[in-house]
GUDREN-922360 format. One record per residue (C-alpha): residue number from 1; x, y, z. Coordinates in pm, 1 decimal, padded with zeros to 6 digits. Layout:
REM residues N
+-------+----------+----------+----------+
| lumgu |       c1 |       c2 |       c3 |
+-------+----------+----------+----------+
|   NUM |        X |        Y |        Z |
...
+-------+----------+----------+----------+
***
This chain:
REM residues 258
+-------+----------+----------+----------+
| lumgu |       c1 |       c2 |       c3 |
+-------+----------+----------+----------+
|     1 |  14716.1 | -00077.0 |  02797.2 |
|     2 |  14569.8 | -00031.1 |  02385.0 |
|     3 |  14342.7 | -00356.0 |  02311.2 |
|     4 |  14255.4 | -00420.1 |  01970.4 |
|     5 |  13955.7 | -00619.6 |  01892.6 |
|     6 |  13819.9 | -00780.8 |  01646.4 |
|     7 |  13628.8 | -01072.6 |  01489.7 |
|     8 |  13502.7 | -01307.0 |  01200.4 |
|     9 |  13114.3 | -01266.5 |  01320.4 |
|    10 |  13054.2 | -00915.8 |  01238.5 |
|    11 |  13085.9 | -00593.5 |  01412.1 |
|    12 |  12753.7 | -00621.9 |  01591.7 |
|    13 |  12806.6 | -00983.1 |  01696.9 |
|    14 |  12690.1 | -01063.5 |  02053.4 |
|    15 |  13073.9 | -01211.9 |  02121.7 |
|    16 |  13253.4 | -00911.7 |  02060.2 |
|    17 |  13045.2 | -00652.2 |  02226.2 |
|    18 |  13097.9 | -00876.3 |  02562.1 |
|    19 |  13449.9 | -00884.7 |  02515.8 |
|    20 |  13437.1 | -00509.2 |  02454.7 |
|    21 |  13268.7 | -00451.7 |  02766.0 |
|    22 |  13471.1 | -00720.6 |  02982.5 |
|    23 |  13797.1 | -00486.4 |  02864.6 |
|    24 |  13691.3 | -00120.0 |  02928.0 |
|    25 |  13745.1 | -00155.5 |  03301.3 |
|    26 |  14119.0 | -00278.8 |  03279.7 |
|    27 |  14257.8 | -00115.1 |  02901.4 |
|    28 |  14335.7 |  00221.3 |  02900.7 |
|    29 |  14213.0 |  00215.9 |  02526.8 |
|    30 |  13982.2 | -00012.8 |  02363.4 |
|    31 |  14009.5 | -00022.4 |  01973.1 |
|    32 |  13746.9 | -00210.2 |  01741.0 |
|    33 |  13798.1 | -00285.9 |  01428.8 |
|    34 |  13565.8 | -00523.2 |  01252.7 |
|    35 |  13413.4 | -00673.5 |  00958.5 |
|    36 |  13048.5 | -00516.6 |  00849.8 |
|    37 |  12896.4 | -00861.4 |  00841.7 |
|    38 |  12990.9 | -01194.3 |  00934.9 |
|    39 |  13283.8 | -01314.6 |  00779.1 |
|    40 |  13321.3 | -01706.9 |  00946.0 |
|    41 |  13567.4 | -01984.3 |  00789.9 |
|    42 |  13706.0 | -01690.6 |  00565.9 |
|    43 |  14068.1 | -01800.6 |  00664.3 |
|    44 |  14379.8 | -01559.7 |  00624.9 |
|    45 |  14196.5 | -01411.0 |  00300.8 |
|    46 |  14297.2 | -01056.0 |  00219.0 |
|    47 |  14133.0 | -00793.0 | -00028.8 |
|    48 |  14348.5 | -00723.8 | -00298.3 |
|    49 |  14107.3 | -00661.7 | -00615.2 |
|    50 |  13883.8 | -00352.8 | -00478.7 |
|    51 |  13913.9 | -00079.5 | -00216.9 |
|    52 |  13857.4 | -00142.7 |  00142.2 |
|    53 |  13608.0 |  00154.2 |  00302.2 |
|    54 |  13612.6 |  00203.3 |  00674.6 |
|    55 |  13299.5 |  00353.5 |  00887.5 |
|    56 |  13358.5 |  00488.0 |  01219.4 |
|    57 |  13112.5 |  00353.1 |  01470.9 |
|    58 |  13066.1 |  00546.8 |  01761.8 |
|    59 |  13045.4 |  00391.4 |  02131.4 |
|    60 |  12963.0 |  00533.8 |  02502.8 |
|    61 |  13319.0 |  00509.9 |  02679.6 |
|    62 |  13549.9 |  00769.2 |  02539.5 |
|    63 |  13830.3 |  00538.8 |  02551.5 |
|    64 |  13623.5 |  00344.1 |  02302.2 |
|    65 |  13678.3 |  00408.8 |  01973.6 |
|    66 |  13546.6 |  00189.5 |  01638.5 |
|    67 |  13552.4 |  00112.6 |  01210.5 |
|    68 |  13324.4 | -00116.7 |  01038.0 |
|    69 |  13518.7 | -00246.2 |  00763.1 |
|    70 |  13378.2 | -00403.4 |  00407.0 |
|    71 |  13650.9 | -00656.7 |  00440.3 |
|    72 |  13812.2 | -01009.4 |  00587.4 |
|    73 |  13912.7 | -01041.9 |  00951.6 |
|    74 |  14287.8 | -01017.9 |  00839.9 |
|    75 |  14212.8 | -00723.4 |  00653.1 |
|    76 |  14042.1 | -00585.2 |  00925.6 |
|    77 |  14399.5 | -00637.6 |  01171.7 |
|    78 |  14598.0 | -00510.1 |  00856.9 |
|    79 |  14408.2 | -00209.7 |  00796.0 |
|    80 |  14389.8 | -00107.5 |  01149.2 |
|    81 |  14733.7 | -00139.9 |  01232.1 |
|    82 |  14881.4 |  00023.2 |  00916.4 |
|    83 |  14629.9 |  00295.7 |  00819.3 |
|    84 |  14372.8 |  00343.3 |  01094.1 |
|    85 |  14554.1 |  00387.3 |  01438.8 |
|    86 |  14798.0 |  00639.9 |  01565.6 |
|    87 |  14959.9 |  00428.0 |  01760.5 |
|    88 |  15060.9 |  00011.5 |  01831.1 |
|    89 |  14813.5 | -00177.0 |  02031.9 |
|    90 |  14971.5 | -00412.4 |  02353.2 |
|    91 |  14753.2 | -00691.6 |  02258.7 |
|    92 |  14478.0 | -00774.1 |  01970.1 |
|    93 |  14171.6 | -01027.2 |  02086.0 |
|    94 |  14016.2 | -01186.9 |  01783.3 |
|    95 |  13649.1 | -01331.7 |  01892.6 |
|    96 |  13478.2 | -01384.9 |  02082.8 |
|    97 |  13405.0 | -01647.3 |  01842.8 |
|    98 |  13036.3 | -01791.8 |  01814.5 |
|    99 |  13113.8 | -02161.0 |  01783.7 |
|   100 |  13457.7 | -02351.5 |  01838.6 |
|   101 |  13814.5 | -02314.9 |  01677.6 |
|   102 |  14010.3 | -02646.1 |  01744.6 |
|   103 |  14246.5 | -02840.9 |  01552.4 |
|   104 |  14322.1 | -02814.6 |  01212.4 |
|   105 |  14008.5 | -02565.7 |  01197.6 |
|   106 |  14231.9 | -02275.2 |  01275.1 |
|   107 |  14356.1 | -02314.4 |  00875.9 |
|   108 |  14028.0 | -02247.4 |  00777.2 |
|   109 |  13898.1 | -01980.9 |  01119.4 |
|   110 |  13867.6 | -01600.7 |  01045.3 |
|   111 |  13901.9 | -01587.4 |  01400.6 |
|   112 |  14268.0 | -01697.4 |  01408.6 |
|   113 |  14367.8 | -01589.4 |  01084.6 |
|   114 |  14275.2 | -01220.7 |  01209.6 |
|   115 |  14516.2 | -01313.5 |  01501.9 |
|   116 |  14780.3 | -01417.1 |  01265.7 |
|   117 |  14773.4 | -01067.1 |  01086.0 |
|   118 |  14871.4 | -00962.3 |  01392.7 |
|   119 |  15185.8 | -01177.8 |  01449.3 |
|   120 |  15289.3 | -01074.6 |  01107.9 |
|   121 |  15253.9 | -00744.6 |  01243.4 |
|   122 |  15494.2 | -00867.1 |  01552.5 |
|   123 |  15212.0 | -00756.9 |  01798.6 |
|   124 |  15111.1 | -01025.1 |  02050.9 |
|   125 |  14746.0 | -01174.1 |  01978.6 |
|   126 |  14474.0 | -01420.7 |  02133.9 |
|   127 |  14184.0 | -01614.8 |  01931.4 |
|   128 |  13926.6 | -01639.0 |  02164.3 |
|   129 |  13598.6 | -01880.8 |  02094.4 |
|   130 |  13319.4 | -01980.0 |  02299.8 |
|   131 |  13267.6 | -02384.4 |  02182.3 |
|   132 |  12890.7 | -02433.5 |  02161.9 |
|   133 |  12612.9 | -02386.4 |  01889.8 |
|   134 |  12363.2 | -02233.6 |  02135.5 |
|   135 |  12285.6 | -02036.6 |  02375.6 |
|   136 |  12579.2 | -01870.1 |  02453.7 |
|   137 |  12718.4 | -01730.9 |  02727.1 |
|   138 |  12947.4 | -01444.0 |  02602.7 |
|   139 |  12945.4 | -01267.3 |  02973.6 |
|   140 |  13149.8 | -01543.1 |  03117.0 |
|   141 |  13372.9 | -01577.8 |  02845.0 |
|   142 |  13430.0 | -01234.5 |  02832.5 |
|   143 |  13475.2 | -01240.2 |  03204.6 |
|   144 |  13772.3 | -01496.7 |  03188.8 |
|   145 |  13902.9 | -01302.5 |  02929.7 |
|   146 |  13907.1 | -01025.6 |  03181.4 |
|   147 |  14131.8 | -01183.5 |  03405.5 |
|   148 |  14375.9 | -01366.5 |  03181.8 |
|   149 |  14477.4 | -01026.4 |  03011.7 |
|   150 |  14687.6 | -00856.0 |  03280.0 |
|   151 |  14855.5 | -01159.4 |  03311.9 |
|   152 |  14902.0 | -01239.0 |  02901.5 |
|   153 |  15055.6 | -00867.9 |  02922.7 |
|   154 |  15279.4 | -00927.3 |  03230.3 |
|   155 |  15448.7 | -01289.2 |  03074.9 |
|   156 |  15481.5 | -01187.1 |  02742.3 |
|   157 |  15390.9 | -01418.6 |  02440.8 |
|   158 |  15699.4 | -01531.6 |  02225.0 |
|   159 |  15737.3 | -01354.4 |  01902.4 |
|   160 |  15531.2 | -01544.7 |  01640.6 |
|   161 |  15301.6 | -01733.9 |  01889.2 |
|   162 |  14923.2 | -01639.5 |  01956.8 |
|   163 |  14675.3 | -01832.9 |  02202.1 |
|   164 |  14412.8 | -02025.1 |  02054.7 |
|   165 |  14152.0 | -01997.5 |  02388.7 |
|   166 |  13881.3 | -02227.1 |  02323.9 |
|   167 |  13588.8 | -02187.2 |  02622.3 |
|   168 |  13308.7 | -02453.3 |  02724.6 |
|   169 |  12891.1 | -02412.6 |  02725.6 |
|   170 |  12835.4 | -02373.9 |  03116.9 |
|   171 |  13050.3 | -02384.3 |  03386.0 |
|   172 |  13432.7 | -02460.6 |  03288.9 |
|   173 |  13572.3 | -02757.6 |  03555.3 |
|   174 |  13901.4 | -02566.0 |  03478.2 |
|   175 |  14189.0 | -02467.5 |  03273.2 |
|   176 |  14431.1 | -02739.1 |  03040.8 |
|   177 |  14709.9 | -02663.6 |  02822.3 |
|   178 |  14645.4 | -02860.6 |  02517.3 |
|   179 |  14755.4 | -02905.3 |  02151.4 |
|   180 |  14579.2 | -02883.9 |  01882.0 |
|   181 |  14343.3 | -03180.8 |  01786.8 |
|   182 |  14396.2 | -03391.2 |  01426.9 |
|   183 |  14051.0 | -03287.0 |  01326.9 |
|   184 |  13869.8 | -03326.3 |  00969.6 |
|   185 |  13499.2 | -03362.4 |  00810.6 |
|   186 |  13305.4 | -03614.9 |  00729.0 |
|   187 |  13008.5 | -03615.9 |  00485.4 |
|   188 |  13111.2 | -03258.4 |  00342.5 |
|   189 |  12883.3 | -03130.2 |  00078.4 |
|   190 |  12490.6 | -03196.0 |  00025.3 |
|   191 |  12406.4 | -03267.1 | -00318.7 |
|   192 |  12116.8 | -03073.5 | -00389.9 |
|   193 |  11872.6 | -03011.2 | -00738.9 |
|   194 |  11780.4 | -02666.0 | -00809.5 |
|   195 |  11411.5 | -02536.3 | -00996.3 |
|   196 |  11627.9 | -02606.0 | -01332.6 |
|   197 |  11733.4 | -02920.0 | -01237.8 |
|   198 |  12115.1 | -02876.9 | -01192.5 |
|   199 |  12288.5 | -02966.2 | -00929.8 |
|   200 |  12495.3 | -02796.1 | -00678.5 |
|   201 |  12656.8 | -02844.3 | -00344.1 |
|   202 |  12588.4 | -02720.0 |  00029.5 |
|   203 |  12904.9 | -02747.5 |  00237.0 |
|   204 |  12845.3 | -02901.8 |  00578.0 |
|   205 |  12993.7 | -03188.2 |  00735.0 |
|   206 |  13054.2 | -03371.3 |  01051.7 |
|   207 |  13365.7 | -03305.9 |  01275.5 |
|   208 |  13593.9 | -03634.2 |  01361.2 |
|   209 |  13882.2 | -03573.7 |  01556.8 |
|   210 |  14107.9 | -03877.5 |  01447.2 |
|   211 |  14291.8 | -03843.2 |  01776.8 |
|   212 |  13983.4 | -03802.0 |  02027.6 |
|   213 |  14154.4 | -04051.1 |  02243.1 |
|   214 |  14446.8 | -03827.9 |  02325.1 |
|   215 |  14407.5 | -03636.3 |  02672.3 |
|   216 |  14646.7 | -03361.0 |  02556.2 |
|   217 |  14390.6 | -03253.8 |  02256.0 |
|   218 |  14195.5 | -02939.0 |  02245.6 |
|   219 |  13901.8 | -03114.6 |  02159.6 |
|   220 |  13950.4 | -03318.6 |  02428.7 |
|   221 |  13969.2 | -03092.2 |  02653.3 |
|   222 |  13653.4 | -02910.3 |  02555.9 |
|   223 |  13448.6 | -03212.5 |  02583.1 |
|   224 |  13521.1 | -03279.5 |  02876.6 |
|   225 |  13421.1 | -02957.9 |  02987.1 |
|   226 |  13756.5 | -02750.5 |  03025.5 |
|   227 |  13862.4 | -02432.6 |  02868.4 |
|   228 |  14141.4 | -02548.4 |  02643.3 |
|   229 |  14490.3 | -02253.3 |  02577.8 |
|   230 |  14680.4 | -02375.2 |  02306.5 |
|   231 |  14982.5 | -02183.3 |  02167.6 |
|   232 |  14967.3 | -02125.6 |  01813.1 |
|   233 |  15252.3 | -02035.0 |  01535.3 |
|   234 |  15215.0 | -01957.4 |  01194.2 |
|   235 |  15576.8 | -02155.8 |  01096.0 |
|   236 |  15476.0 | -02449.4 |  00860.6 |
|   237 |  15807.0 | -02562.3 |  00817.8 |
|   238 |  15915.8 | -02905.7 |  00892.2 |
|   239 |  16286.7 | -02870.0 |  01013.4 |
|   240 |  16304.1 | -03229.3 |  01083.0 |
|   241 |  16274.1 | -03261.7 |  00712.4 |
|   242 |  16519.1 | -02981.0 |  00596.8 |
|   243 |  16847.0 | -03192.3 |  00600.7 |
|   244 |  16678.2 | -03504.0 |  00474.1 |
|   245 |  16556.6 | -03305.8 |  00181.3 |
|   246 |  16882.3 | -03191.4 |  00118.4 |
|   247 |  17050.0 | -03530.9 |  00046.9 |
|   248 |  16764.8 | -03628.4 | -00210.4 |
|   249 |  16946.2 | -03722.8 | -00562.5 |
|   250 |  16724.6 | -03449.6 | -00751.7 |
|   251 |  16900.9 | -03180.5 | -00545.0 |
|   252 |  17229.6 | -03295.7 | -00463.5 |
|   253 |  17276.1 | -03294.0 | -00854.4 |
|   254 |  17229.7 | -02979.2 | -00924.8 |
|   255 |  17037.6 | -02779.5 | -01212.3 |
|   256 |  17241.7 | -02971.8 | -01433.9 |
|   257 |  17005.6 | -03234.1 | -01495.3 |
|   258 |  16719.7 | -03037.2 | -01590.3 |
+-------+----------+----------+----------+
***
């Protein structure tokens, strides 16, 4: 079994060297592949205006094998899947994520995005993301990563569809299924004054999940204390809307009345 791994926090992040070492004992071959510094809320951005450069980093394991890469999560997937390796990967891991990816933040997550690459790539992926702001416990997450894998590569994944793996601060009560929360911020930007006395704005803001009632929620799930799995596609069509669409005046007419 080939893992490739990768991340939005940097190539020296405390996540991904525990899920590193939580996957040398059960891949045959571990490949990183990594931004050079951290990269967060970068979404499915992809260097198109400058060359990427790669730098091998070395590790212990032989099986191990590294490149630090000036660029974006995705590019990160896209580069080592069509330059850098000499063969597929089974599986790529995106994470282990400092800090949660639920709802509508996996639009915005380098995380997931690097994921993504991968489905575009048609090789199955996971976003994994430990959901607290401090002091982290990558060990354990990397631990359950551990023992999901075998069983990820067993199943299968359908084509197109990643797992967004979202894991608790402490001890997880358990395991839910759960969909992906309505979520959007609040209080965005901080209006600052510079020396010079012109403004300019500090993006922050406040999470509020508009459906934090709903048991079935990621979010939900999380705070309550559960490691939430939520299968992910990157299809944004609405086919309920297709044949709808198609009886609108505008189109039914034709080109004609342009």
């Amino acid at each position: 079994m080939h893992i490739l791994i990768t991340n939005d926090d940097g190539i020296y992040a405390q996540g991904i060297g525990a899920l590193r070492r939580s996957l040398e004992p059960v891949a045959k071959k571990v490949t990183i592949v990594a931004p050079d510094r951290e990269r967060s809320a970068s979404g499915h951005g992809i260097t198109v205006h400058r060359p990427l450069r790669a730098t091998e980093v070395l590790y212990k394991k032989d099986t191990t094998k590294g490149w630090m890469v000036d660029g974006t999560p995705a590019d990160c997937v896209k580069l080592a899947l069509e330059a850098l390796l000499d063969e597929e990967p089974d599986l790529v891991i995106s994470g282990i994520n400092f800090g949660p990816n639920l709802g509508t933040d996996v639009l915005y997550s380098g995380t997931v995005s690097a994921s993504i690459e991968a489905l575009i790539n048609d090789v199955p992926s996971l976003a994994v993301s430990l959901a607290t702001s401090k002091n982290p416990d990558f060990e354990l997450a990397g631990n359950f990563v551990q023992k999901i894998v075998p069983t990820i590569i067993k199943e299968g994944l359908p084509q197109k569809t990643l797992l967004n793996i979202n894991i608790p601060a402490g001890i997880p009560r358990g395991i839910r299924v759960s969909r992906l929360c309505n979520r959007r911020y609040v209080n965005v930007f901080h209006k600052r004054t510079d020396p010079r006395g012109k403004d300019y704005f500090w993006t922050a803001g406040e999470a509020l999940n508009l459906d934090q009632d709903d048991p079935e929620t990621d979010a939900r799930a999380i705070n309550e204390g559960y490691i939430s799995i939520t299968p992910v596609h990157f299809d944004l069509t609405n086919y309920n809307l297709i044949n709808d669409l198609k009886k609108w005046p505008f189109i039914t007419s034709g080109i004609k009345d342009f």
